[in-house]
C-alpha positions as CSV (number, residue, x, y, z in Angstrom):
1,X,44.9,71.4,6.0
2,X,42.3,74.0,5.3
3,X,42.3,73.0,1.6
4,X,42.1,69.8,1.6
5,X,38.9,69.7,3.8
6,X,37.2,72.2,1.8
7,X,38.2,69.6,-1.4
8,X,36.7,67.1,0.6
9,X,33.7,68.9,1.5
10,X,32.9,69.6,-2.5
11,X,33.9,65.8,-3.3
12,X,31.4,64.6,-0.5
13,X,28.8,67.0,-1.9
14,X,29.0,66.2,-5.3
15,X,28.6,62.3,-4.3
16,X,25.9,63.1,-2.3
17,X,24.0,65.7,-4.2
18,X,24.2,63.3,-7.7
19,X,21.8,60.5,-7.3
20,X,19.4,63.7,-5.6
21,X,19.5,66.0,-9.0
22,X,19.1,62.9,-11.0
23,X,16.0,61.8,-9.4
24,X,14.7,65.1,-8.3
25,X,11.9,65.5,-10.8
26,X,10.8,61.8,-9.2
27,X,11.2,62.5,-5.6
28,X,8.5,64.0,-3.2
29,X,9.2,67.0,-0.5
30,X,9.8,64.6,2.4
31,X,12.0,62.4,0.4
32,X,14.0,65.6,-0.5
33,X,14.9,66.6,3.0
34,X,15.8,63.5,4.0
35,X,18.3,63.0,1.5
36,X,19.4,66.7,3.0
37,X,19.7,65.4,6.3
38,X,21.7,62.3,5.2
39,X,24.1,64.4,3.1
40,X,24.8,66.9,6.4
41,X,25.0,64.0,8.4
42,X,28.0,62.4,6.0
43,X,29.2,65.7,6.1
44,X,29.5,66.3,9.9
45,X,31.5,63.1,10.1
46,X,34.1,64.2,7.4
47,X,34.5,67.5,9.4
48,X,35.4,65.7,12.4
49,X,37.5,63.4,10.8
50,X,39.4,66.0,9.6
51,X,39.3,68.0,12.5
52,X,41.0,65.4,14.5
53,X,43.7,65.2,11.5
54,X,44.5,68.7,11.8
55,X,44.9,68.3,15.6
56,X,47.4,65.4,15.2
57,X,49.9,67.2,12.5
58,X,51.5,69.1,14.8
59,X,52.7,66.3,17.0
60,X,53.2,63.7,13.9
61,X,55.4,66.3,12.7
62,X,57.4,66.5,15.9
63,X,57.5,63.0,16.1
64,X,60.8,62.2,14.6
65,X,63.0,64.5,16.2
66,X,61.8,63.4,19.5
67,X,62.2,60.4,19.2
68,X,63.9,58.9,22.0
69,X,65.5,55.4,20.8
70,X,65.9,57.9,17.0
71,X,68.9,59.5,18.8
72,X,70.9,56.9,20.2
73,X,73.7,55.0,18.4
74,X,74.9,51.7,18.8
75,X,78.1,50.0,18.4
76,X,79.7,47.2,19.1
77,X,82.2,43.9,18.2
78,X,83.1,40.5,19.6
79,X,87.0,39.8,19.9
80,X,88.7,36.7,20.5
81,X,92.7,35.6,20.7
82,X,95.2,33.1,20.5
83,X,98.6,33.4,22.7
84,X,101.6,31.7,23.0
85,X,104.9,32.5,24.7
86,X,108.5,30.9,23.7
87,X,109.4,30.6,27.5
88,X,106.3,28.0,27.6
89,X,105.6,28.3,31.4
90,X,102.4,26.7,33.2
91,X,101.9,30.2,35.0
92,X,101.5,32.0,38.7
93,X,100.5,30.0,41.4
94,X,97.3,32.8,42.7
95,X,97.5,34.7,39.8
96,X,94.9,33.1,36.8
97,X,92.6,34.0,35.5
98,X,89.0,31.9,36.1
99,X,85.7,32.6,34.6
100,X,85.3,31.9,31.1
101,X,89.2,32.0,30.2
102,X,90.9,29.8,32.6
103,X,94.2,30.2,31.0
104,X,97.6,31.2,33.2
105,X,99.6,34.4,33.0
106,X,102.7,35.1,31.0
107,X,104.1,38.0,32.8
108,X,103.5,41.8,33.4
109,X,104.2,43.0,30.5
110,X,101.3,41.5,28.3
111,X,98.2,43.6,29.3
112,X,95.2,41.8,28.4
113,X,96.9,39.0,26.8
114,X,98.3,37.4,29.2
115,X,97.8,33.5,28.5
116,X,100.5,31.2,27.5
117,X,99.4,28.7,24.8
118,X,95.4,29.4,25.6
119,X,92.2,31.0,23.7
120,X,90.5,33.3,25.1
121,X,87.5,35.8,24.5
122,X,89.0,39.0,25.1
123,X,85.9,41.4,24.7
124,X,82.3,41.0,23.8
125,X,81.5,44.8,23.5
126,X,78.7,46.6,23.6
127,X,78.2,50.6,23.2
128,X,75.3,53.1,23.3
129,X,74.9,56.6,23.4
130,X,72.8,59.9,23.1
131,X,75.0,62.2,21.7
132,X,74.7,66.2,22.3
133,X,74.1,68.8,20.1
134,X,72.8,72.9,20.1
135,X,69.1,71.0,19.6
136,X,69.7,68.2,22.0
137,X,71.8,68.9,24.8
138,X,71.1,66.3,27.0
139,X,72.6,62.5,26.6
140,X,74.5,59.9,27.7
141,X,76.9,56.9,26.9
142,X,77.0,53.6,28.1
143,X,79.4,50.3,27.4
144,X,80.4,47.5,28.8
145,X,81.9,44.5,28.1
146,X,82.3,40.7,28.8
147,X,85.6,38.6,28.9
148,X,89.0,38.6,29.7
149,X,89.6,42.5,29.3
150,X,86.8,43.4,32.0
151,X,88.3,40.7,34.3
152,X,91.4,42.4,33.9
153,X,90.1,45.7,34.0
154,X,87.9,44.9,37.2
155,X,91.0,43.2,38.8
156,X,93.7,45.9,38.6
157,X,96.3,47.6,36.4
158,X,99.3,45.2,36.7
159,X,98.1,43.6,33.5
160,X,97.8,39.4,35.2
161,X,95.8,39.6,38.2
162,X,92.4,38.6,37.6
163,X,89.4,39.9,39.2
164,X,86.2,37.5,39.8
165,X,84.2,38.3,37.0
166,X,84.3,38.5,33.1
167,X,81.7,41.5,33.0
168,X,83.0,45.0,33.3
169,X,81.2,48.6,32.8
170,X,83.4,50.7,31.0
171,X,81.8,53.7,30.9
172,X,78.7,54.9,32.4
173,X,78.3,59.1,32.1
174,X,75.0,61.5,31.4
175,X,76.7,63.9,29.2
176,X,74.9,68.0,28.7
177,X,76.3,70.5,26.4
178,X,75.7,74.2,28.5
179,X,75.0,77.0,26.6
180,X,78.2,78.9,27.3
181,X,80.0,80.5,24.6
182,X,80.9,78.1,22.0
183,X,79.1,75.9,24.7
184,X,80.7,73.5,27.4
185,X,80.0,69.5,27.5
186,X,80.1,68.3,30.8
187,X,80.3,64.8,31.5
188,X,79.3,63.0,35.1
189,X,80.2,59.3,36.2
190,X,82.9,57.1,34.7
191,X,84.7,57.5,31.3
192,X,87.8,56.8,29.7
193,X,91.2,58.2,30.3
194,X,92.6,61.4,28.6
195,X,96.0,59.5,28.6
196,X,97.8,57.8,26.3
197,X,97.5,56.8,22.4
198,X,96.4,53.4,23.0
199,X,92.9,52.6,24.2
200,X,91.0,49.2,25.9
201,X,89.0,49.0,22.6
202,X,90.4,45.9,20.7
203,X,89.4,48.2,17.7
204,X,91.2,51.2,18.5
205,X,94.7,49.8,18.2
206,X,97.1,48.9,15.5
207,X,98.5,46.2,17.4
208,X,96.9,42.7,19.4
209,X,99.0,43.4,22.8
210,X,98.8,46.7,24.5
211,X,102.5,48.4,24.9
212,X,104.2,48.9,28.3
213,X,103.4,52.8,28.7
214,X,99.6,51.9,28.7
215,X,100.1,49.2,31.0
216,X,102.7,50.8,33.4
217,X,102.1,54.8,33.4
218,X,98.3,55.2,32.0
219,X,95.0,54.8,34.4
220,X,92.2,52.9,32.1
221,X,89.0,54.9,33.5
222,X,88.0,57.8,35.6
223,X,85.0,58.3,37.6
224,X,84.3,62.0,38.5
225,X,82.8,65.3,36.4
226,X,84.5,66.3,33.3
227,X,84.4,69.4,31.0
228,X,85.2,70.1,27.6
229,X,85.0,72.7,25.1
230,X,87.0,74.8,22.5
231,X,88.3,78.3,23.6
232,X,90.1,78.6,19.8
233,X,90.1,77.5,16.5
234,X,90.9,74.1,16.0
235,X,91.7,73.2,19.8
236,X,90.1,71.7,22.8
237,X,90.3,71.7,26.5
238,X,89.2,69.1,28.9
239,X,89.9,69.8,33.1
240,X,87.9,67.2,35.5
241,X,87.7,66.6,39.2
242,X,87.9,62.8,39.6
243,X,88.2,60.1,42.3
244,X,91.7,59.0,41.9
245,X,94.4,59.3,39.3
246,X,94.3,55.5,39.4
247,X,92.9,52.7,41.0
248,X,94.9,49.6,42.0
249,X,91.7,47.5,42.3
250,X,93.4,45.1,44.1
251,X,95.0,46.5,46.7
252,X,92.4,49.8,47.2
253,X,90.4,50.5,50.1
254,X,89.2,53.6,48.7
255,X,88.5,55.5,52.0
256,X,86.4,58.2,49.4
257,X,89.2,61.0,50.7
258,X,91.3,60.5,47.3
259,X,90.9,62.6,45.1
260,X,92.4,63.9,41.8
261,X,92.7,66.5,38.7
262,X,92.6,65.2,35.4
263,X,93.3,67.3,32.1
264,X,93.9,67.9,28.4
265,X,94.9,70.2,26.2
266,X,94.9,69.5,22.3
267,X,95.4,71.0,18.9
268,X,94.4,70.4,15.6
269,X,97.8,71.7,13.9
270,X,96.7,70.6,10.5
271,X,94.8,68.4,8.3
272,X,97.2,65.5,9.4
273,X,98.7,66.3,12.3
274,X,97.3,66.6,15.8
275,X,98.5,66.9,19.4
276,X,97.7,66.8,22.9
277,X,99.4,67.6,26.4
278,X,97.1,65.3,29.1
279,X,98.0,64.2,32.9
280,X,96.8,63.8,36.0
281,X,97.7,64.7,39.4
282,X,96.7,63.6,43.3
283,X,95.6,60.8,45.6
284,X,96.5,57.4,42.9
285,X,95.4,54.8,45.9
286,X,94.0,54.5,49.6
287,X,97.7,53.5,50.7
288,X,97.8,50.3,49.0
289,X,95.2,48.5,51.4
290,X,96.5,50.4,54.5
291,X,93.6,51.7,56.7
292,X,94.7,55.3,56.0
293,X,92.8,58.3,55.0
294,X,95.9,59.6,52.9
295,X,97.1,57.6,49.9
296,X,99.6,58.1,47.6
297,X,100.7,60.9,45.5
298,X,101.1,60.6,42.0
299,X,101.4,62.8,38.8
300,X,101.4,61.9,35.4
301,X,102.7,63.8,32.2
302,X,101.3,62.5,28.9
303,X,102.3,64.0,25.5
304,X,100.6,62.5,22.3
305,X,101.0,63.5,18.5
306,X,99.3,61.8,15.7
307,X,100.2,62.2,12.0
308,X,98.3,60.6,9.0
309,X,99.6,62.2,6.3
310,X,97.3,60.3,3.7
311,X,94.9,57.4,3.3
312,X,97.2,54.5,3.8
313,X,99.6,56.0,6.9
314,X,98.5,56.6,10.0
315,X,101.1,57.1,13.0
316,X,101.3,58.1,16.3
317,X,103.9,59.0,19.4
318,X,103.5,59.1,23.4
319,X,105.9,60.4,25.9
320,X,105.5,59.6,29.3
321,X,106.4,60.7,32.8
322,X,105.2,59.5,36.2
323,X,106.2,60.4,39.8
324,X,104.0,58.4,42.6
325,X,105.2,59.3,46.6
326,X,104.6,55.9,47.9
327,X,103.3,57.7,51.7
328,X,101.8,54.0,53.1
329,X,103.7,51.2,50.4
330,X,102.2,48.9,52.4
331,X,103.8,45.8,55.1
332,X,107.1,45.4,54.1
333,X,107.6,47.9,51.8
334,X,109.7,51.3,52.4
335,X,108.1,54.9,51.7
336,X,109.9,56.7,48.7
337,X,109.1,57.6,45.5
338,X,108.8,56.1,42.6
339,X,109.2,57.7,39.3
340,X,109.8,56.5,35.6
341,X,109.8,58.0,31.9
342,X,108.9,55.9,28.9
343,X,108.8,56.9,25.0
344,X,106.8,54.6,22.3
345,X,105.3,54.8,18.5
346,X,103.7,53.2,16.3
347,X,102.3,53.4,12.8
348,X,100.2,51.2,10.0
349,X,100.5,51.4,6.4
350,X,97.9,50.0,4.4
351,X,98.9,47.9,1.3
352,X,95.6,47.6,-0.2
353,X,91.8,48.3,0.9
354,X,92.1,45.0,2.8
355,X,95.8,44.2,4.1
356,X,97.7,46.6,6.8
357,X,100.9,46.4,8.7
358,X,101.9,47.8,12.0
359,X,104.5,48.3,14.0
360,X,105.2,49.8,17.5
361,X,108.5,50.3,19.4
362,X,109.2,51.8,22.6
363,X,111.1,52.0,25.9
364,X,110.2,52.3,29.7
365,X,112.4,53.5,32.8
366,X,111.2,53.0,36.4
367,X,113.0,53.6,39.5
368,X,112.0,52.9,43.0
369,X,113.1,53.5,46.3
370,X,115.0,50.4,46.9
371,X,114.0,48.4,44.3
372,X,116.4,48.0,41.3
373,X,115.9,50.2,38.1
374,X,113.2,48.9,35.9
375,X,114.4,49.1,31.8
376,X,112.4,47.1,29.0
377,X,112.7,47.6,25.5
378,X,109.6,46.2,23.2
379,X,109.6,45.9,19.8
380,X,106.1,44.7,18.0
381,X,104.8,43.6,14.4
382,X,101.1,42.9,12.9
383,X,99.9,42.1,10.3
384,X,95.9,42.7,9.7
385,X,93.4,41.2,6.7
386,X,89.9,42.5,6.2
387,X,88.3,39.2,5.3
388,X,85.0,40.9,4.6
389,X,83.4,44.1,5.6
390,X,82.6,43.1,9.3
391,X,85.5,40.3,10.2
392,X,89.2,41.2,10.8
393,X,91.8,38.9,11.4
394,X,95.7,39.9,12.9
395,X,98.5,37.9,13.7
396,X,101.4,39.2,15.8
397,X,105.0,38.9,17.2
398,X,105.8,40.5,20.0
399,X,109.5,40.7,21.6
400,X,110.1,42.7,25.2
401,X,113.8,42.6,26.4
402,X,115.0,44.0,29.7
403,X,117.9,46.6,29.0
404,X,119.8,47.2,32.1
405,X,120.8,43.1,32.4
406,X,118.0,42.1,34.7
407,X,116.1,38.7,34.6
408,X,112.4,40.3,34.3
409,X,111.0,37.9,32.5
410,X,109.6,34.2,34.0
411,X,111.0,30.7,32.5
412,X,109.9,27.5,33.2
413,X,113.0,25.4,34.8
414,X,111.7,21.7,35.2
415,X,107.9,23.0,36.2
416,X,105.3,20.0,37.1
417,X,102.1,19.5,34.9
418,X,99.6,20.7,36.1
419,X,101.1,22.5,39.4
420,X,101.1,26.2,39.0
421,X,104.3,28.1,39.4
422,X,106.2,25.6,39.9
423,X,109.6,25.8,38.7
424,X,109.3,29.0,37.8
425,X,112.0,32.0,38.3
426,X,112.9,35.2,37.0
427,X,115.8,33.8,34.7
428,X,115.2,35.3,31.4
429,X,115.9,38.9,29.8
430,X,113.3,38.8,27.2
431,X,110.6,37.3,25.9
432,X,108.3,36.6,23.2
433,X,105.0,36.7,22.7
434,X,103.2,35.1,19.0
435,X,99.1,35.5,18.9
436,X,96.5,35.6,16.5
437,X,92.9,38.0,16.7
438,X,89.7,37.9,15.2
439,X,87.6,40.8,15.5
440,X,83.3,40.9,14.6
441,X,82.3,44.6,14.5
442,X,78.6,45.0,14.2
């Protein structure tokens, strides 16, 4: 900065000084010094011009890494769907869905798509956040989401019963990275679960439909303090103090006593391969909507290995256990436990830069205290097309059977138009589900 005043110092001399040498022979003594005054005067100004300049590097320069709205990343997608079921029902009296998607339940075991013969908009989705780093430890993240996923997601877990709205925060969390060792990242308000291989991103999955271990074992969010960081090479640990293992929206009166641990453990075996052991353990609900300052205990075990052994295959497995001691089930409904083990995987192999197929199987086994055992077996196919680098379309076939010769699923016997659960019964061992998705990322 020095230099280039002193340049511009000799530049403004030389203009100033020329038409004075030129006419100097010409030009009397008082004509002389006020020419001198006028060049100093010029001069002056250029100084403090510059001098200001020099003042305002420093903080120019430190502009763009301070720069607030710089650091934060955006993301986001619109997703919309297409169901139908071969039983054909007209749906649950009480139990559909209102809002923007006024469609009518298939059954339970169709999270987030469960309409018969309806569209719906399943998730307008929108994500920010300030990631941390060693120079900026301090951030947050922030989504939420409109449609039929965050009325579900607002209205329970039991994947039919609406809630009253079509908005839903998903997560809301400040995030720091602490300077110890390797350094820690804490995170404080609500975030996604550790558990399980499927997520509520439409995005995130291979298939349309959820499976039934992330709509039967797996919470969706957490709201507590979490910490993570990496105590060796190639793994990570995650241990948080949340309210809840899970919330049954529905039926909680969260009395603020419940309480829960949450954890992870996970490592990065190789290139391809990577595993985690994640769970949960404490209070799951405030009693189920009893006025009780002890709800029920519940423990989850969640094992989850992924394998992509090259560009086009990408797999992964979950194993499942759950044990919930039902302390206050609720009016008409004994104490006991409940407990159940499930097993699923999936995979996509991509047949060209633009067309993928997927396919999940997988098997859950509940018990409760007198209740009859709970076995389904699912079996699921998709097919996905890039239609252009933003827009994704999938079409699916979905088939759940109930193994152990129960009628789990709901048929339509002789139902009315237009009369909701009418005729319906628990007459059929299977079911199945066809859809179709289209999916915006932006």
């Amino acid at each position: 900065m020095r230099s280039v005043r002193w340049i511009a110092a000799l530049v403004l001399v030389a203009f100033a000084t020329t038409p004075v040498v030129a006419s100097a022979d010409d030009m009397s003594d008082a004509d002389m010094r006020e020419q001198m005054q006028i060049m100093q005067q010029r001069m002056k100004r250029m100084e403090d011009k510059l001098r200001d300049a020099e003042r305002r590097a420093p903080a120019a320069a430190a502009a763009p890494g301070d720069c607030f709205f710089c650091s934060i990343e955006f993301e986001g997608w619109i997703a919309a769907s297409y169901m139908w079921n071969t039983r054909g029902f007209d749906g649950i009296e009480g139990q559909d869905l209102g809002g923007m998607n006024a469609g009518r339940g298939v059954g339970p075991l169709a999270p987030f798509h469960g309409d018969h013969n309806s569209f719906s908009v399943d998730q307008v989705w929108m994500g920010m956040e300030r990631p941390v780093s060693a120079d900026q430890r301090a951030g947050f993240r922030l989504d939420f989401l409109v449609g039929k996923t965050g009325e579900l997601a607002a209205g329970g877990n039991d994947g039919f019963s609406g809630g009253s709205t079509d908005f839903h925060l998903f997560q809301a969390y400040i995030q720091y990275l602490a300077p110890i060792g390797e350094g820690v990242e804490f995170k404080f308000g609500k975030f996604a679960t550790l558990i399980g291989a499927e997520v509520t991103q439409a995005t995130g999955n291979f298939n349309i439909t959820r499976g039934n271990l992330f709509n039967l074992f797996q919470p969706i969010t957490n709201t507590g303090i979490l910490a993570t960081a990496s105590f060796w090479e190639g793994g990570t640990t995650s241990v948080g103090f949340v309210n809840e293992t899970r919330s049954f929206t529905s039926r909680d009166v969260d009395l603020n006593n419940d309480k829960a641990f949450v954890w992870q453990v996970g490592h990065q075996i190789n290139d391809a391969m990577f595993a985690s052991f994640n769970g949960t353990t404490g209070d799951s609900d405030s009693g189920r909507g009893i006025d009780t300052a002890s709800g029920d205990q519940e423990t989850i075990l969640d094992f989850v290995l992924t394998w992509d052994p090259n560009e086009k295959l990408s797999t992964w497995a979950n194993v499942d256990w759950m044990k919930n001691e039902c302390n206050n089930c609720g009016s008409g409904q004994s104490s006991g436990d409940i407990t159940g083990w499930g097993i699923a995987a999936a995979g996509r192999y991509a047949l060209t830069d633009r067309l993928g197929l997927s396919t999940r199987i997988e098997f859950v086994d509940i018990e409760a205290v007198g209740s009859e055992e709970f076995e389904v077996f699912g079996l699921t196919g998709t097919v996905d097309y890039l239609l252009t680098t933003n827009l994704m379309v999938r079409g699916e076939v979905r088939w759940d059977r109930s193994t152990g010769g129960q009628n789990e699923f709901l048929k339509s016997n002789n139902a009315t138009r237009g009369v909701p659960g009418s005729g319906q019964t628990e007459s059929a061992t299977d079911q199945v589900l066809v859809g179709a998705e289209v999916i915006y990322t932006f």
